[in-house]
N, C-alpha and C positions, 0 to 999 in steps of 0.2 A: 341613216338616222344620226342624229347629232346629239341625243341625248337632251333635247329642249324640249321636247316633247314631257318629259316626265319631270324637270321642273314645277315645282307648288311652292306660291308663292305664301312665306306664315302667315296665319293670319294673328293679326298684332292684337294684342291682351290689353284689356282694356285695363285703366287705373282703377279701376273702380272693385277689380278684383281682390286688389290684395289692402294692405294697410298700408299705407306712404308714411313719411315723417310729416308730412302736411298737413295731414288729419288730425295734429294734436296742436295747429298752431291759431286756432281760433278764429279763423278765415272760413271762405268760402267751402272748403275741402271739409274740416270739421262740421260746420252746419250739415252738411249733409251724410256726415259719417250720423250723427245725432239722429238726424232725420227718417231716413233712410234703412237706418240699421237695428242703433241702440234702442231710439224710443219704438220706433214699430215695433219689434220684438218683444220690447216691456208692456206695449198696447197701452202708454199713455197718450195724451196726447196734453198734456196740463203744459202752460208755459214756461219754457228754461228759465229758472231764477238762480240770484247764485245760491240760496237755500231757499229749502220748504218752512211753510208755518202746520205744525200738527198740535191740534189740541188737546191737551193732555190737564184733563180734570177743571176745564172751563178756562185755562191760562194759554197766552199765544207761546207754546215753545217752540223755537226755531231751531231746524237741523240742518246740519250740511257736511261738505266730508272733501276732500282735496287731494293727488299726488303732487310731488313735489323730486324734480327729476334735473334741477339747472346743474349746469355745469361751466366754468369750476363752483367747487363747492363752498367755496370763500371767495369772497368779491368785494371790491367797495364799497363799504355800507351795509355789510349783512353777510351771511353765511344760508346755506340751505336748513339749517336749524333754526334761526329765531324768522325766515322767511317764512316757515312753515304755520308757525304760531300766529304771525301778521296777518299772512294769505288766510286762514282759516275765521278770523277773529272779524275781520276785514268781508269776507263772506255772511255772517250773520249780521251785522253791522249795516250791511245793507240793503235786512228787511227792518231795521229798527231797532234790533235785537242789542241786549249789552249779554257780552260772552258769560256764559256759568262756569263751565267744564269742556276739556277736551279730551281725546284720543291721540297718541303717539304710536305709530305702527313704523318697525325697519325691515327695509330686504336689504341683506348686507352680502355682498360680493365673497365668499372665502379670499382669506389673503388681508382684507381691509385693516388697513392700520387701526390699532386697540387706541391708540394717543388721537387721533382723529376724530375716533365716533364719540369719544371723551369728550371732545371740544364742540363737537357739532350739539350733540346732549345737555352739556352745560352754557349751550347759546340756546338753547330752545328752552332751555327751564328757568333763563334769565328773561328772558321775553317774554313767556306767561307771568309772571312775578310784576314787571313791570306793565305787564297791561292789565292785570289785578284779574288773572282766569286761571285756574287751577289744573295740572296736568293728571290726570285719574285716572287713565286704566291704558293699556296699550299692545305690540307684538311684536315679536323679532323672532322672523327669519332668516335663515342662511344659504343661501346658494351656492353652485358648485361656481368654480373662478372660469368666466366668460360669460356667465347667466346671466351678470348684471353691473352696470357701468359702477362699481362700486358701493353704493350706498342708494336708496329709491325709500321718501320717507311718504309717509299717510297720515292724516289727521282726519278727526270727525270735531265736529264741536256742537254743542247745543248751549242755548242761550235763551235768554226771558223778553219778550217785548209789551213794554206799557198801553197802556188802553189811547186808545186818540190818535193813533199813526200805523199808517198800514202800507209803507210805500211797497209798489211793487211795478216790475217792467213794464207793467199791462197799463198802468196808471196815467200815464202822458197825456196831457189836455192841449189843443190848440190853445196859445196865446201864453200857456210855459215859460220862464225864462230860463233856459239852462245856465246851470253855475257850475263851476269848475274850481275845485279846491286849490290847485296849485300849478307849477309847471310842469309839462311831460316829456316823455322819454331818456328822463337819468338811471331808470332800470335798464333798459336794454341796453342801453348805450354801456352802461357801467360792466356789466356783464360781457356783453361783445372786447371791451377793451380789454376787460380780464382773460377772458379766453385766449384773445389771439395775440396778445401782447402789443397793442398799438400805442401804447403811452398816454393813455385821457383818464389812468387812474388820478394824477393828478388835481386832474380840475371837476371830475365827474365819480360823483359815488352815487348807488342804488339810494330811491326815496323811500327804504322798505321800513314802512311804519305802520302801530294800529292805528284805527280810525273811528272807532266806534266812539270814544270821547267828543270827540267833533259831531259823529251826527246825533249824539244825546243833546249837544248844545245848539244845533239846527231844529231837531224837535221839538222842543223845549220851547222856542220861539212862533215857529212855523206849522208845528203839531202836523192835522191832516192836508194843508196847503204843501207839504214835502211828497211830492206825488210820486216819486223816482229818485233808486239812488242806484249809483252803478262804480266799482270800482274798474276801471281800464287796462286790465291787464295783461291776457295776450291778444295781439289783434291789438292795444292798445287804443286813443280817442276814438279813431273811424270805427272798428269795430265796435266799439261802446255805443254810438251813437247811432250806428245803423240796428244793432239790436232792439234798443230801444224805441226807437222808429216801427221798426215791423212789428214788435209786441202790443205797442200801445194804436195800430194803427193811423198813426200820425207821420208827417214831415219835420223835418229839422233844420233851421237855417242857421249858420254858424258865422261868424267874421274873423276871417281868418289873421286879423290882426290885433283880437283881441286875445286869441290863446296865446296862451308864458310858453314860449322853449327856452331856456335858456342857452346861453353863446357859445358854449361848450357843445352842448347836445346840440342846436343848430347845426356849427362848424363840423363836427364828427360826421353827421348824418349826411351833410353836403360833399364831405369829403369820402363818403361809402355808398354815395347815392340813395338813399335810405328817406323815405318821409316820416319826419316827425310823430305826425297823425298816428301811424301804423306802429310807432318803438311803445314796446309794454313798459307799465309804471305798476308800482306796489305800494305808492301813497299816496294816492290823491284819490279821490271822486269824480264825478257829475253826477248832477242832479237837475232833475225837471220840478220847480216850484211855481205854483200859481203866482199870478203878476202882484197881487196886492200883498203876498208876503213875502215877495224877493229880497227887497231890501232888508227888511227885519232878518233875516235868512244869513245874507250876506254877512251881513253886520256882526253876528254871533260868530258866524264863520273865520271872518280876521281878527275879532277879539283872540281868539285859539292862536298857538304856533303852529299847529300844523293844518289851520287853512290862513295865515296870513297872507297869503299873496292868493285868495281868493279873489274871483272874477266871475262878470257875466259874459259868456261867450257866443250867445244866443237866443233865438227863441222857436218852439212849439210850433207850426204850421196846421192848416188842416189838408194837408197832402201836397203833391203825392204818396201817398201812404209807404211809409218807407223808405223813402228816399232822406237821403240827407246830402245836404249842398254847401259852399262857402261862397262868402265874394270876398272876394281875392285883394291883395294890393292896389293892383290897376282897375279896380271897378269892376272885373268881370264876374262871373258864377259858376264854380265849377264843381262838378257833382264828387264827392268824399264817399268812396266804396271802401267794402275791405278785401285785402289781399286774398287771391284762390290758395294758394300756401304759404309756406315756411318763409317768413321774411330772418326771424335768428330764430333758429333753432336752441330750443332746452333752456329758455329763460326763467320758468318756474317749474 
């Protein structure tokens, strides 16, 4: 006997068993954590929006609710306190909604510097202030030291949406033009360089701004012709755009020489092998608009500072249903999926 005999070989544990860091990165892994897990279990089956509209006394009030887990917790261009306010405000924002009130929740690591949560606190009640939304009720917990990377913030927000505009991800019409507020991936980019000290603080700070200003003055022009608004945050464009694609059961054709990277975020991403498409942003939009009020749409858009370097990137297809594609530099067409995982980890 050689002892081969009672050799067994493991058998290998699927990923599917446990939680991965992937599942939080808004890719293909999360879809199916959603899918699979969260919503079956809740027995909905209503489509992912970044808020709900519930009505309350005949008025559309919209809700939503956020964590907020980036690291480090100051970066260029923002802090995980006024990101929290943005991200949340930025979520209603794009069922139509202008913000009311929100929620502030902490889980705070024992140990966590008092001078810290100070600043992170008085970045977040500066950023509701200037986006004219009120911080009202909130919680803080404490943890034992190794429970928690430090600090892990939560927001809820609710907000009022006017009569005449109802966009939602379900909404996408063949013949669409998609617009794009601005250029992408200065959040991840900015974040990545902060974390690991690559030196593109310099030339690259986070886009992390509100937006619901801008899509009041998209409304306002474009009313129910604003069919879809989507802000591109983890999972960044591709994943924006493939959501929207499968919610609205539509195609999406993009050119890929009409989307802004800027030269910073290019170069970074060529130099970390990283695609654009895929790096999260925290200021900008797309939006699916019918053809006849794209331009009036537009127009309102770069009136604003924060869609002046608004663009049209696109249009609306009528399939294949979910797909979404680009043509290329050279003429070609190539299909824009989103990542199965973690492209950066802990961006928002």
């Amino acid at each position: 006997m050689t002892g081969l005999e009672e050799l067994v070989c493991p058998v290998p544990q699927a990923e599917t068993e446990r939680v991965l860091l992937g599942h939080g990165s808004g890719g293909q892994l999360m879809a199916e954590l959603l899918a699979d897990v969260i919503t079956a279990e809740l027995g909905t089956d209503d489509p992912l929006e970044d808020a709900a509209v519930v009505g309350v006394g005949g008025v559309d009030t919209v809700f939503t609710t956020d964590g907020f887990v980036v690291t480090p917790r100051f970066f260029p261009g923002g802090d995980i306190g006024s990101l929290a306010v943005h991200g949340t405000v930025n979520d209603l924002a794009m069922r139509g909604a202008m913000p009311v009130a929100l929620s502030l929740a902490y889980i705070i690591e024992e140990g966590f510097p008092i001078d810290e949560l100070r600043r992170v606190t008085r970045s977040a009640a500066a950023a509701a202030i200037a986006a004219g939304v009120k911080i009202v009720t909130g919680d803080t917990k404490v943890v034992g030291r190794g429970a928690a990377d430090g600090l892990y913030v939560t927001t809820t927000g609710i907000g009022l949406r006017p009569g005449g505009a109802r966009p939602s991800a379900t909404a996408g019409r063949p013949g669409d033009l998609v617009l794009l507020s601005g250029p992408i991936g200065l959040h991840g980019t900015a974040i990545l360089s902060a974390r690991e000290g690559l030196g593109f603080e310099a030339e690259i700070s986070s886009d992390s701004r509100p937006l619901h200003h801008l899509v009041a003055a998209m409304l306002a022009v474009g009313g129910p012709h604003v069919h879809t608004l989507r802000d591109p945050t983890r999972g960044g464009l591709a994943s924006a755009l493939n959501e929207l694609a499968s919610a609205s059961g539509v195609g999406i054709e993009i050119t890929e020489a009409e989307v802004p990277v800027p030269r910073p975020v290019a170069a970074a991403c060529e130099l970390l092998g990283l695609d654009p498409m895929h790096v999260a942003n925290e200021g900008c939009l797309v939006a699916l608009v019918a053809p006849e009020a794209a331009q009036d749409v537009l127009r309102a858009m770069r009136a604003r500072p924060d869609g002046a370097s608004a663009t049209v990137i696109g249009e609306v297809t009528d399939g294949p249903v979910g797909r979404v594609s680009a043509r290329t530099l050279v003429g070609s067409t190539r299909i824009v999926d989103v990542l199965v995982g973690e492209q950066l980890p802990r961006i928002c």
